[in-house]
C-alpha positions as CSV (number, residue, x, y, z in Angstrom):
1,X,61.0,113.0,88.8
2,X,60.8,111.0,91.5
3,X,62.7,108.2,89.9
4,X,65.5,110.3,89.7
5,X,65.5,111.6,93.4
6,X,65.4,108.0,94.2
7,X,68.3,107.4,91.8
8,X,70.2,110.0,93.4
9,X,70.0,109.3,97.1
10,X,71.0,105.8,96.4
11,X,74.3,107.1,94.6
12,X,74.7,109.0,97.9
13,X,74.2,106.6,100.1
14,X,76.8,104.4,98.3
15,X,79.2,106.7,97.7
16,X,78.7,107.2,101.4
17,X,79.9,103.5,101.9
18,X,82.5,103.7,99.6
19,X,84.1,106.6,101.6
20,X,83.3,104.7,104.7
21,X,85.1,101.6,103.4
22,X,87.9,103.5,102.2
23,X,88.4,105.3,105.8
24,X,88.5,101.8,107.2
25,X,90.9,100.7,104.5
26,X,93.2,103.5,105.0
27,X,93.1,103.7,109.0
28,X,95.9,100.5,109.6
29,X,98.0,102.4,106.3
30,X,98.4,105.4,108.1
31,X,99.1,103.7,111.4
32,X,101.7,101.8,109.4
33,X,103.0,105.2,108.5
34,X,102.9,106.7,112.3
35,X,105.2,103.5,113.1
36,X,107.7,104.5,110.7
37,X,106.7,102.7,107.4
38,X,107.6,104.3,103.7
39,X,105.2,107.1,103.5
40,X,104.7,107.7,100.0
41,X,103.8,103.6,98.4
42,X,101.4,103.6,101.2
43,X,99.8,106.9,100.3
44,X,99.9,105.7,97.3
45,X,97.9,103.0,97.8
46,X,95.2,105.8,99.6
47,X,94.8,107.9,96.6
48,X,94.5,105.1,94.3
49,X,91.5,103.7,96.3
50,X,90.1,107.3,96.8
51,X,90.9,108.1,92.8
52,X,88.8,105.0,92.2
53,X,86.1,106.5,93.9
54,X,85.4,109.8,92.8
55,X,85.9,108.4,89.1
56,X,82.6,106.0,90.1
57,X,80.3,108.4,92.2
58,X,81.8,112.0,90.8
59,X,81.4,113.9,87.8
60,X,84.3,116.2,86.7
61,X,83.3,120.0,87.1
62,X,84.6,122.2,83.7
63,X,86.0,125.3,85.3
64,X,84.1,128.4,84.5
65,X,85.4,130.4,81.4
66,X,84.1,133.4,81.7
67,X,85.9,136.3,83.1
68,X,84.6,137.1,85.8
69,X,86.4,140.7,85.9
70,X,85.3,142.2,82.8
């Protein structure tokens, strides 16, 4: 049990670092894009760094089936 807590806040904190690398990554892009760059390669760009993320450190969540109103 306590292997896997260990396991877990290391895959936080890195995730963590990831997202913290990816905010400095992304903070000259979107300055480029305040001066009047093209918006959508650079953005782009973002959410292929981001996408690359949450496919490492995220699992997908299957949407509940059930209905819910009957």
């Amino acid at each position: 049990m306590k292997n896997n807590i260990e396991e877990a806040i290391s895959i936080l904190k890195n995730f963590i670092l990831a997202m913290n690398k990816w905010e400095g990554y992304c903070e000259p892009l979107t300055e480029l894009i305040e001066n009047g760059e093209d918006e959508e390669p650079l953005q782009n760009k973002m959410r292929s760094e981001l996408n690359d993320i949450f496919n490492q450190y995220c699992t997908d969540k299957k949407e509940n089936t059930v209905d819910r109103f009957h």
